[in-house]
C-alpha positions as a Markdown table, in Angstrom:
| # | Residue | x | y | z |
|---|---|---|---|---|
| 1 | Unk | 77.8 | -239.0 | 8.4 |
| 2 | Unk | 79.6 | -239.2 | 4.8 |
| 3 | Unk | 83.0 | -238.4 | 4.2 |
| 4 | Unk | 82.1 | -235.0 | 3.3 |
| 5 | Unk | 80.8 | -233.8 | 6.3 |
| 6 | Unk | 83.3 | -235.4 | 8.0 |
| 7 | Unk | 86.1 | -233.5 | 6.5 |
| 8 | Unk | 83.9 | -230.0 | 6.2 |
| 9 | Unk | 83.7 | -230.7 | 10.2 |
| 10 | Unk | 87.5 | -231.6 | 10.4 |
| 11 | Unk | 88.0 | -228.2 | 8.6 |
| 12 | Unk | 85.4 | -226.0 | 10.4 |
| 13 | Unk | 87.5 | -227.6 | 13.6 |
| 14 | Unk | 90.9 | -226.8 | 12.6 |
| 15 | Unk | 89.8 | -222.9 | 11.7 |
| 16 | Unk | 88.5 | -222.6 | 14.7 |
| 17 | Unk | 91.4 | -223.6 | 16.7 |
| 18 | Unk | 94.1 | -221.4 | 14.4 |
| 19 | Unk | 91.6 | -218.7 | 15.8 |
| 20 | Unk | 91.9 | -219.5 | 19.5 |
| 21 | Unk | 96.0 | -220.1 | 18.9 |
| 22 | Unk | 96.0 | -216.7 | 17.7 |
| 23 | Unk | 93.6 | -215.3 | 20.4 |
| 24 | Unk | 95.7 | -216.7 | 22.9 |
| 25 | Unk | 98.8 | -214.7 | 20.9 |
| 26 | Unk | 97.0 | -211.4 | 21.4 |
| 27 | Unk | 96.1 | -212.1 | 25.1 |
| 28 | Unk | 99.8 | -212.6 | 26.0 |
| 29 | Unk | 100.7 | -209.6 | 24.3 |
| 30 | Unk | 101.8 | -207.2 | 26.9 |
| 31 | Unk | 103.7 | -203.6 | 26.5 |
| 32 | Unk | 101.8 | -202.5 | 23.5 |
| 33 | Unk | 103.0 | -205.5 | 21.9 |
| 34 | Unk | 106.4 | -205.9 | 22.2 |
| 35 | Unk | 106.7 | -208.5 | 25.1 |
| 36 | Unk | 105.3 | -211.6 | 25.2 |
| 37 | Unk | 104.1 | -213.5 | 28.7 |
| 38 | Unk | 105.2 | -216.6 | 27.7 |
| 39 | Unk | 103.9 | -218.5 | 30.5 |
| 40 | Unk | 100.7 | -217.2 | 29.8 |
| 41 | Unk | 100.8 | -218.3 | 26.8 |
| 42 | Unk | 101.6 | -221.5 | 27.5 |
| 43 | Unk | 98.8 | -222.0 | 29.9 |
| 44 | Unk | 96.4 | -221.1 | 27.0 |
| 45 | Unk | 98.1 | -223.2 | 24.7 |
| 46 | Unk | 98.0 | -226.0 | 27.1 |
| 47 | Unk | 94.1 | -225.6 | 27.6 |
| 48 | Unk | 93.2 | -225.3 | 23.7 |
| 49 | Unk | 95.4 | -228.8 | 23.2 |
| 50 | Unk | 93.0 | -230.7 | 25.8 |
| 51 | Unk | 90.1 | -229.4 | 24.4 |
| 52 | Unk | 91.4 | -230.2 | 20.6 |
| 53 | Unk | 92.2 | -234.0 | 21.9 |
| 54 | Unk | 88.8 | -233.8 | 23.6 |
| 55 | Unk | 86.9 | -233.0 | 20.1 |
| 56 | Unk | 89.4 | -235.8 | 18.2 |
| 57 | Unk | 92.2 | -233.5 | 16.5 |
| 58 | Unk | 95.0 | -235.3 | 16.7 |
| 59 | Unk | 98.4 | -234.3 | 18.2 |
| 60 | Unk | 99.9 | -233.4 | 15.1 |
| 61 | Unk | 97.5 | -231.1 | 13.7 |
| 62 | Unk | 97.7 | -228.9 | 16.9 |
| 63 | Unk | 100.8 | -228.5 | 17.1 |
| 64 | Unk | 101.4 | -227.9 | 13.2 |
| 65 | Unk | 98.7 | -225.2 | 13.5 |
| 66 | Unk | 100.4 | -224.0 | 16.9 |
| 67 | Unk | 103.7 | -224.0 | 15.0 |
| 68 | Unk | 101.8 | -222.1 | 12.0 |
| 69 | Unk | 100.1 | -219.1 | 13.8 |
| 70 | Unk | 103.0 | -218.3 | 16.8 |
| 71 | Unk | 105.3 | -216.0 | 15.4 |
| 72 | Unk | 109.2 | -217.8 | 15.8 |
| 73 | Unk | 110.3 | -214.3 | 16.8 |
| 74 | Unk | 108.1 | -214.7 | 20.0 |
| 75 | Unk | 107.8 | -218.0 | 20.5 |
| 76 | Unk | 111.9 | -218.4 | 21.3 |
């Protein structure tokens, strides 16, 4: 695999985890939006880290994209 790929693949992984973060968002959404289950949350979040470590994302590119897509006004 040449560098290319491997950085189209890096990419095509990181788009599809900002998608999941934010999936888990909406799921924890309760009230028409206006709460947040925050342990919910969690949960999911804590799921879609193992599986990033498990397909080689680092650490610091989940949470960075974590830290990206959940809104600070929910995520306090």
């Amino acid at each position: 695999m040449n560098v290319r790929n491997i950085e189209t693949f890096q990419e095509a992984l990181v788009c599809q985890y900002r998608d999941l973060i934010h999936e888990a968002i909406l799921e924890s959404e309760t009230d028409h939006k206006t709460r947040m289950d925050i342990g919910k949350l969690n949960s999911k979040l804590r799921v879609i880290c193992k599986a990033a470590q498990y397909d080689g994302l680092s650490d610091d590119v989940i949470s960075n994209l974590i830290d990206e897509v959940v809104p600070t006004s929910k995520a306090a």
